[in-house]
KOLGU-4560 file (N, C-alpha, C; in nm, 3 decimals, padded with zeros to 5 digits):
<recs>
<n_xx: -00.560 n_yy: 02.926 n_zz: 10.641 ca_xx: -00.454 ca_yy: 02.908 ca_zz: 10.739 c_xx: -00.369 c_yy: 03.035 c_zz: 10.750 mol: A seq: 1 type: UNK>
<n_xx: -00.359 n_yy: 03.079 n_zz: 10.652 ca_xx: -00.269 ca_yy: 03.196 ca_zz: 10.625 c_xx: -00.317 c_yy: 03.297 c_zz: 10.725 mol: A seq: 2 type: UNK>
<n_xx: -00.491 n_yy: 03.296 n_zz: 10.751 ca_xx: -00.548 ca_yy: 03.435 ca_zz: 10.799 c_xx: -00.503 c_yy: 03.405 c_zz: 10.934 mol: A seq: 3 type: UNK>
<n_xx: -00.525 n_yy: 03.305 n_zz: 10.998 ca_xx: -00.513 ca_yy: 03.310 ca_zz: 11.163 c_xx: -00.381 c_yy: 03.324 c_zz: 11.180 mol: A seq: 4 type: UNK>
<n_xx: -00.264 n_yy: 03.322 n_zz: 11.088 ca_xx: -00.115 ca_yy: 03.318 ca_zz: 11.116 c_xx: -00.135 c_yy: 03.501 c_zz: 11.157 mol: A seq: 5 type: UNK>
<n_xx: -00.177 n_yy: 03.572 n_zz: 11.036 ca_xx: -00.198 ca_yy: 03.712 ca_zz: 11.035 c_xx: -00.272 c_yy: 03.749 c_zz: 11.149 mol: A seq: 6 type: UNK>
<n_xx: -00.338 n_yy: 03.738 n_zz: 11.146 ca_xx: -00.435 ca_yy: 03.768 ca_zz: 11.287 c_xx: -00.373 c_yy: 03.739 c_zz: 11.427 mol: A seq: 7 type: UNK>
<n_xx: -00.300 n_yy: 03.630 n_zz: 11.454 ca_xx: -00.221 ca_yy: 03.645 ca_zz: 11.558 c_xx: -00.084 c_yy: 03.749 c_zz: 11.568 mol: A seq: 8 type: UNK>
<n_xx: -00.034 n_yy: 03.764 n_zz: 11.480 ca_xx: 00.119 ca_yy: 03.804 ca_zz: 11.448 c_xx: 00.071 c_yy: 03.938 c_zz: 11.454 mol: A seq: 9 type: UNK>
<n_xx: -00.058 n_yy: 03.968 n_zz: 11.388 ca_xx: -00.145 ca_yy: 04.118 ca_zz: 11.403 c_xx: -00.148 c_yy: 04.177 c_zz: 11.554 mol: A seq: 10 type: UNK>
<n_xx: -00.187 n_yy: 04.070 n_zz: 11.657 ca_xx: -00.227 ca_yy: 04.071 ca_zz: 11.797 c_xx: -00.107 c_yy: 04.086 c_zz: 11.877 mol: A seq: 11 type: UNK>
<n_xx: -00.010 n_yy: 03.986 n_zz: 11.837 ca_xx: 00.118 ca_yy: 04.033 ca_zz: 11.913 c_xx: 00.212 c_yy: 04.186 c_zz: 11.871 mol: A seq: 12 type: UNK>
<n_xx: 00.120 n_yy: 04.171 n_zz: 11.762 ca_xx: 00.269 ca_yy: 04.352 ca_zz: 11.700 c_xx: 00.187 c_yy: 04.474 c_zz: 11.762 mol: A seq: 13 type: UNK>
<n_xx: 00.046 n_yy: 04.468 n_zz: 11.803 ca_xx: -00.041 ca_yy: 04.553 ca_zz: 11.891 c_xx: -00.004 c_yy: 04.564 c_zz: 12.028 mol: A seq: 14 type: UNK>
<n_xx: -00.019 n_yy: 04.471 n_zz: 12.078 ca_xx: 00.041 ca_yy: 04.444 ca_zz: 12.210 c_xx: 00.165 c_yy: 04.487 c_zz: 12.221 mol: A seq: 15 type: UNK>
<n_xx: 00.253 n_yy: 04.450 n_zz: 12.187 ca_xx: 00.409 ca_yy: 04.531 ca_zz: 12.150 c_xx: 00.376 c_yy: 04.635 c_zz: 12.128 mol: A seq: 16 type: UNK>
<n_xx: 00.329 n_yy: 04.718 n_zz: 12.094 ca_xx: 00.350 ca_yy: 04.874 ca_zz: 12.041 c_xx: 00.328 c_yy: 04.923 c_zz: 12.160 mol: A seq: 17 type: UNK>
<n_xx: 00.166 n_yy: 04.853 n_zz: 12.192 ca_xx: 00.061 ca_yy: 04.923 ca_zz: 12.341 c_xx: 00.224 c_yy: 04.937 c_zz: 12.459 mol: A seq: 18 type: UNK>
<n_xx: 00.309 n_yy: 04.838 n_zz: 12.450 ca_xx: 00.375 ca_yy: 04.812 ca_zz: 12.562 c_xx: 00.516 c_yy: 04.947 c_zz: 12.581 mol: A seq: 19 type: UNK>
<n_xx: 00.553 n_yy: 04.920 n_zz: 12.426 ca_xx: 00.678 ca_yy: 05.005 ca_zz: 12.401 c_xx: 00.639 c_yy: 05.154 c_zz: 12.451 mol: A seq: 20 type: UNK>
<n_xx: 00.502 n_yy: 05.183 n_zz: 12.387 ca_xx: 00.411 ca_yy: 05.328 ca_zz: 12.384 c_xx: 00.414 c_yy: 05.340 c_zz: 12.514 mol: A seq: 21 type: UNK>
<n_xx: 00.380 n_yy: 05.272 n_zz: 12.607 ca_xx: 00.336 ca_yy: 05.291 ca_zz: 12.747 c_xx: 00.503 c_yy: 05.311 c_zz: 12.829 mol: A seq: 22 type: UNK>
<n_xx: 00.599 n_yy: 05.216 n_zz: 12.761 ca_xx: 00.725 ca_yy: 05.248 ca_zz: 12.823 c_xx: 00.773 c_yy: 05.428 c_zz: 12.822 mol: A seq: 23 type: UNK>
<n_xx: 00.798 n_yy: 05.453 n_zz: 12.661 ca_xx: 00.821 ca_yy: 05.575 ca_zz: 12.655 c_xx: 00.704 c_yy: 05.700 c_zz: 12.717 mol: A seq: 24 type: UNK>
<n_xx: 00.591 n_yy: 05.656 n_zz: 12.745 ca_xx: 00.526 ca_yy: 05.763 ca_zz: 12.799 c_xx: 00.539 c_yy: 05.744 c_zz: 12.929 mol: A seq: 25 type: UNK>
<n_xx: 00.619 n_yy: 05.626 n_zz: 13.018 ca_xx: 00.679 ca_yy: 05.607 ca_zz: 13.129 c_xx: 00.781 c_yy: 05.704 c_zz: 13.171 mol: A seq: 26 type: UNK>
<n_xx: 00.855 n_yy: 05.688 n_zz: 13.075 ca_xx: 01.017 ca_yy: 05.710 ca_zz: 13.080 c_xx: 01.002 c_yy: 05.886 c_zz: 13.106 mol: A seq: 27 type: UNK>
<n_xx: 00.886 n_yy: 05.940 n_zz: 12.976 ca_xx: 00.898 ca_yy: 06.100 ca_zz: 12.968 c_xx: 00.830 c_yy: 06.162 c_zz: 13.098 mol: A seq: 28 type: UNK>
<n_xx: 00.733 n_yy: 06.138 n_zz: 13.165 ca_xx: 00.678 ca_yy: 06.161 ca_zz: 13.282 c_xx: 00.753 c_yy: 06.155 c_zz: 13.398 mol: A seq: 29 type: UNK>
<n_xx: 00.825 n_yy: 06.054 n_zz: 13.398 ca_xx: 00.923 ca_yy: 06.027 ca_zz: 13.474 c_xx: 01.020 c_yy: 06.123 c_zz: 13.516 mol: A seq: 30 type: UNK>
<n_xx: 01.075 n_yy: 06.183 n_zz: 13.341 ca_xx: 01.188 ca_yy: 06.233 ca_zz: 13.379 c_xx: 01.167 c_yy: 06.372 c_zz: 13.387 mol: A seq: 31 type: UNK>
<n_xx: 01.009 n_yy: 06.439 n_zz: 13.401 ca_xx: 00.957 ca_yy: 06.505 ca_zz: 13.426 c_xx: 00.938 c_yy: 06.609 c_zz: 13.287 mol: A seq: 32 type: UNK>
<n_xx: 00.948 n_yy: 06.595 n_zz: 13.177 ca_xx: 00.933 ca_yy: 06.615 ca_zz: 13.021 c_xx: 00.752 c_yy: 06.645 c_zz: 13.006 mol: A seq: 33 type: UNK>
<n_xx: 00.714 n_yy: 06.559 n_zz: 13.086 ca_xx: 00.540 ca_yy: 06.570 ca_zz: 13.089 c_xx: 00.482 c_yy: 06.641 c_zz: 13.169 mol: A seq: 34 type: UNK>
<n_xx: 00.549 n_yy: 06.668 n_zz: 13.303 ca_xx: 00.494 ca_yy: 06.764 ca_zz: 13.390 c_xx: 00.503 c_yy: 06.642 c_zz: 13.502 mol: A seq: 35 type: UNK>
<n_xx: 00.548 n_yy: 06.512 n_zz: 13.507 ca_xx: 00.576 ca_yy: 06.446 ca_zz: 13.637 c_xx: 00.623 c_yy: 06.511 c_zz: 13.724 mol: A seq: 36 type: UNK>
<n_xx: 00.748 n_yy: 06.561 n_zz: 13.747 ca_xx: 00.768 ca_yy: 06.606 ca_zz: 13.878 c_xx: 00.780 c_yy: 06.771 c_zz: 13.840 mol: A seq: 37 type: UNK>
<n_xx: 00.750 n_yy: 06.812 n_zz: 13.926 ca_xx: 00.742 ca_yy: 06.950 ca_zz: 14.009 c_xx: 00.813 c_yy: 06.988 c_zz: 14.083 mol: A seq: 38 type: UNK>
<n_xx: 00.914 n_yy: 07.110 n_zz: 14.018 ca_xx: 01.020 ca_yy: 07.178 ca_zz: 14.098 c_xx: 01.001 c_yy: 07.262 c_zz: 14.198 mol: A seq: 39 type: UNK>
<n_xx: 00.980 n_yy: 07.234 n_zz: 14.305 ca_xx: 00.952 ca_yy: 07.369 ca_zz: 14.434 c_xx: 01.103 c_yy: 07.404 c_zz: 14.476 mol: A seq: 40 type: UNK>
<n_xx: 01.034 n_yy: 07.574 n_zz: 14.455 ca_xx: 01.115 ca_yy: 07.685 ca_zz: 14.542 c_xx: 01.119 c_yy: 07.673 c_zz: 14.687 mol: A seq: 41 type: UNK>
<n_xx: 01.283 n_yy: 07.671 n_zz: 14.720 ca_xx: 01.238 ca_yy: 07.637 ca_zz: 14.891 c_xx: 01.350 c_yy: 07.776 c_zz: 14.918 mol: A seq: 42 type: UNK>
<n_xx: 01.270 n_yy: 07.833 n_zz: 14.997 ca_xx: 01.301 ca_yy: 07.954 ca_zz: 15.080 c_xx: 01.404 c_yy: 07.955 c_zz: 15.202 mol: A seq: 43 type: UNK>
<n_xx: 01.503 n_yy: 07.963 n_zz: 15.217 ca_xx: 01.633 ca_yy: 07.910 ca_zz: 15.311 c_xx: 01.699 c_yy: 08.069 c_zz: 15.371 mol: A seq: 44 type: UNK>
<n_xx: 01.625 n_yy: 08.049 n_zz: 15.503 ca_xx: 01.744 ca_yy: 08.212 ca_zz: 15.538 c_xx: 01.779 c_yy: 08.135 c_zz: 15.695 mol: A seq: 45 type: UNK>
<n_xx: 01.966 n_yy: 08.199 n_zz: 15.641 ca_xx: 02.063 ca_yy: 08.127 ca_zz: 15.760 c_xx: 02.111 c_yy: 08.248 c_zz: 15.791 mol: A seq: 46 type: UNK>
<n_xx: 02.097 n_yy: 08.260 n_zz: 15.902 ca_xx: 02.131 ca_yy: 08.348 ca_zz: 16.041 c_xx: 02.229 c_yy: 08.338 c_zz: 16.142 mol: A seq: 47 type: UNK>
<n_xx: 02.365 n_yy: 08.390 n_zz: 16.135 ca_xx: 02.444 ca_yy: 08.381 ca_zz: 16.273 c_xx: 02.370 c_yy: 08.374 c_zz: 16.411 mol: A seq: 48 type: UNK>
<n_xx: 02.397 n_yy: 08.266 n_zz: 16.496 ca_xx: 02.392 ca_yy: 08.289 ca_zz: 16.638 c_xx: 02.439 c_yy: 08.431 c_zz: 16.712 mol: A seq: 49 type: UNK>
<n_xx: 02.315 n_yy: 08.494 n_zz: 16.772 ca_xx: 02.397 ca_yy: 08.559 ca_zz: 16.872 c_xx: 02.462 c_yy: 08.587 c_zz: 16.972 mol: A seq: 50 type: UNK>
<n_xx: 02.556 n_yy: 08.625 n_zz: 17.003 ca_xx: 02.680 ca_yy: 08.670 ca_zz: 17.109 c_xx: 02.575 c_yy: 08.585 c_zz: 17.213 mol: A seq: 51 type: UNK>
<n_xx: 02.611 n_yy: 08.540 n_zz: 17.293 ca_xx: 02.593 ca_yy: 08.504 ca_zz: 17.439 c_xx: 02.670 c_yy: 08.660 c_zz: 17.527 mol: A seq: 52 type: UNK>
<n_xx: 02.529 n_yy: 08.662 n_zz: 17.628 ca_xx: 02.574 ca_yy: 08.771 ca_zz: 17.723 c_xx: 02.646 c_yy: 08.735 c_zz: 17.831 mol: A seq: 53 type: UNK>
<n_xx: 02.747 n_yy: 08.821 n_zz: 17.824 ca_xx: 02.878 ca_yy: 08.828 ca_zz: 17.962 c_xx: 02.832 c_yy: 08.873 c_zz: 18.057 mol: A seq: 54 type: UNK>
<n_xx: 02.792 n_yy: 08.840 n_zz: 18.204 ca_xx: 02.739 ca_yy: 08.960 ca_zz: 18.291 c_xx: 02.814 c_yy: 08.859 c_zz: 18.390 mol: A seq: 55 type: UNK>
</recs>
């Protein structure tokens, strides 16, 4: 009786880990720690309008 108590309690503390493990390798990807997101360079050139011609 003892073994199937172990053997289940075995199955649920696996499952729990698989879950926690999968959270934190969520969380680090996420917050881009893993290479999730990707910072792009964005190139921005601002230019005065020119004069309008008087004629």
């Amino acid at each position: 009786m003892s073994e199937e108590n172990s053997t289940g309690s075995n199955l649920i503390w696996a499952i729990a880990m698989i879950i926690i493990v999968a959270i934190i390798a969520g969380a680090l990807y996420y917050s881009g720690f893993l290479g999730g997101t990707k910072k792009e360079k964005i190139d921005i050139n601002i230019s005065a309008p020119s004069a309008p011609n008087s004629r």
